[in-house]
C-alpha positions as CSV (number, residue, x, y, z in Angstrom):
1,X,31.7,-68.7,21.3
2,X,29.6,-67.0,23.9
3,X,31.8,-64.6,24.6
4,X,32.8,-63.8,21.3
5,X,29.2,-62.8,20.4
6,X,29.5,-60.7,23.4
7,X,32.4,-58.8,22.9
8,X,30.8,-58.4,18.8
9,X,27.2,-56.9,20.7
10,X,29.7,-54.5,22.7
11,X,31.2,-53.5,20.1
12,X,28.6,-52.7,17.9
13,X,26.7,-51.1,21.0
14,X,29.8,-48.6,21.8
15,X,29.9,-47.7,17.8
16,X,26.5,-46.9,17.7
17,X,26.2,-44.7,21.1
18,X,29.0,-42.9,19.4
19,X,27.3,-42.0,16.5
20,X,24.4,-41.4,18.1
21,X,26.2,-39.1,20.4
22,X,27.9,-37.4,17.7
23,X,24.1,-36.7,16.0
24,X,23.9,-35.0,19.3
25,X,26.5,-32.6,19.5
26,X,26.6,-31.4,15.7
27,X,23.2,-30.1,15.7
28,X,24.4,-28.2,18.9
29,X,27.1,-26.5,17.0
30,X,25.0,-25.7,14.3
31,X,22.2,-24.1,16.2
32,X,25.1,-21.7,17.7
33,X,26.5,-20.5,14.9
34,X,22.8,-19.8,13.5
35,X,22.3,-18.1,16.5
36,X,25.5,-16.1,15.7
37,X,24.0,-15.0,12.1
38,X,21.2,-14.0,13.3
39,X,22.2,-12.1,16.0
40,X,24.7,-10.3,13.9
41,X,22.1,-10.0,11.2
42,X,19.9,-7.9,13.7
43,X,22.8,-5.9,15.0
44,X,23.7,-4.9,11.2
45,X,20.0,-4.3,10.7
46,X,19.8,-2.2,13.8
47,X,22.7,-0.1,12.9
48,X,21.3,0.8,9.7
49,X,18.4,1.8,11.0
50,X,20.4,4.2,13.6
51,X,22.9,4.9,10.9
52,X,19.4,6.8,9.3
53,X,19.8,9.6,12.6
54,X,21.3,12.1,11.0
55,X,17.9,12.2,8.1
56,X,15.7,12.5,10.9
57,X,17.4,15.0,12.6
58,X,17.1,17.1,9.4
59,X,13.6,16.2,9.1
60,X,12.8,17.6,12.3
61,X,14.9,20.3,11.8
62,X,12.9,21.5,8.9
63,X,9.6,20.7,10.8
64,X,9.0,17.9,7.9
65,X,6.0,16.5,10.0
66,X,5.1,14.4,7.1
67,X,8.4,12.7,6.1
68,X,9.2,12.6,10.1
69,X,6.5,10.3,10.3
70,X,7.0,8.8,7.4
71,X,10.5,7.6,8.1
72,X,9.6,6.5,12.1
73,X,6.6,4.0,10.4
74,X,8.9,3.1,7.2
75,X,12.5,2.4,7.7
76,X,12.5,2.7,11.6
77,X,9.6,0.0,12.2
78,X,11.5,-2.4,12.4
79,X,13.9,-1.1,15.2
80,X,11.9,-3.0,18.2
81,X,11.3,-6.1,16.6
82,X,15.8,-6.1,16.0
83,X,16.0,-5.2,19.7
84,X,14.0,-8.3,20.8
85,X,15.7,-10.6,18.9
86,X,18.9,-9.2,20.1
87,X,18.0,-9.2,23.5
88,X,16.5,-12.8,23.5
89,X,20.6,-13.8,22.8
90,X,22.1,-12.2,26.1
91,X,22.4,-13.6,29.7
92,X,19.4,-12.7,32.2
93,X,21.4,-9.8,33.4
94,X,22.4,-8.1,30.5
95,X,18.4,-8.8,29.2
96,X,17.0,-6.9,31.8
97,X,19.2,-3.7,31.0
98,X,18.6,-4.5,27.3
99,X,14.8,-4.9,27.5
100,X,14.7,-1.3,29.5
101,X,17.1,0.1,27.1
102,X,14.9,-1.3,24.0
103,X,11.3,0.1,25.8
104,X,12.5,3.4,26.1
105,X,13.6,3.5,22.2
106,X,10.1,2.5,21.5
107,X,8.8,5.0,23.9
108,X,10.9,8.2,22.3
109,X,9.8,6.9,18.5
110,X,6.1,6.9,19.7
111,X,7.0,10.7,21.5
112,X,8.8,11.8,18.4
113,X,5.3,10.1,16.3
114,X,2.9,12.0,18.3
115,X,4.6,15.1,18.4
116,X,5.0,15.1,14.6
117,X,1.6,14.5,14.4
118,X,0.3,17.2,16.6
119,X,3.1,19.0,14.4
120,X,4.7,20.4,17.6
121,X,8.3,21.9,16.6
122,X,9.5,21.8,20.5
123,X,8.1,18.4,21.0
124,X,9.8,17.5,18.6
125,X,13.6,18.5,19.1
126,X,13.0,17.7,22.6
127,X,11.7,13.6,21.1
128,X,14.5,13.6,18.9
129,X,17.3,14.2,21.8
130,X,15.6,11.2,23.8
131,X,15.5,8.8,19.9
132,X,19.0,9.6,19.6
133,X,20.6,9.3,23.1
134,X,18.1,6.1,23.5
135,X,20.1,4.9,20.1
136,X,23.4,5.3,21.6
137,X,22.5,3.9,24.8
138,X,21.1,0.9,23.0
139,X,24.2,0.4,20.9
140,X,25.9,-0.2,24.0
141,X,24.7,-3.6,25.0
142,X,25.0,-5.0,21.5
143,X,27.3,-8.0,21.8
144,X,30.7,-6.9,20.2
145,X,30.8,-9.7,17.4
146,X,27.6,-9.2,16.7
147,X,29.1,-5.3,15.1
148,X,31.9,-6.9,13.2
């Protein structure tokens, strides 16, 4: 009788260690492919915002200080809060690139900013070369799944 009781406790001990190890592992899966979505939520919101280049470059052109501005503290605010996110889902190596990549973005909006505000036509080409090639350069460390 004793060891039938036994073998019953095992059992029941093995059946619940498997669902409890099963509640482990789901919530694992789940988190990842959140962590997928949101990382290719950011990417699409970060193309988007580079995808709006080509209006700032005709802003500048014009010497549109107002709308220049308008559309760096609008539309483009966003861009370095997308970055981080991004960045917080690659390895350590790729993150360092990344985080270097992402603070000189930041650095040539708050060039092409100031120079718009001092309403400096040269300063302002010259900012929107470094927003653009900082764009592309950015681009490049974006996880390829996240763009599809």
């Amino acid at each position: 009788m004793l060891s039938v009781l036994r073998r019953v406790a095992a059992f029941c001990l093995c059946i619940t260690l498997s669902f409890g190890a099963a509640g482990l592992i789901t919530p694992a899966a789940a988190h990842a492919a959140d962590d997928a979505a949101v990382l290719q939520r950011q990417a699409s919101a970060f193309a988007n915002t580079k995808a709006r280049l080509p209006e700032l470059a005709r802003l500048v052109s014009a010497g549109d200080w107002t709308f220049t501005r308008n559309l760096i503290h609008g539309p483009m605010q966003e861009v370095g809060r997308e970055m981080l996110i991004i960045n917080k889902s690659l390895d350590k190596k790729q993150r360092k690139e990344a985080d270097k990549l992402a603070t000189a973005l930041k650095e040539s909006l708050a060039a092409l900013d100031e120079a718009a505000r001092l309403q400096d036509a040269g300063k302002m080409q010259k900012a929107y070369s470094a927003v653009a090639a900082s764009f592309d350069a950015y681009s490049d460390v974006i996880p390829a799944e996240a763009l599809s």
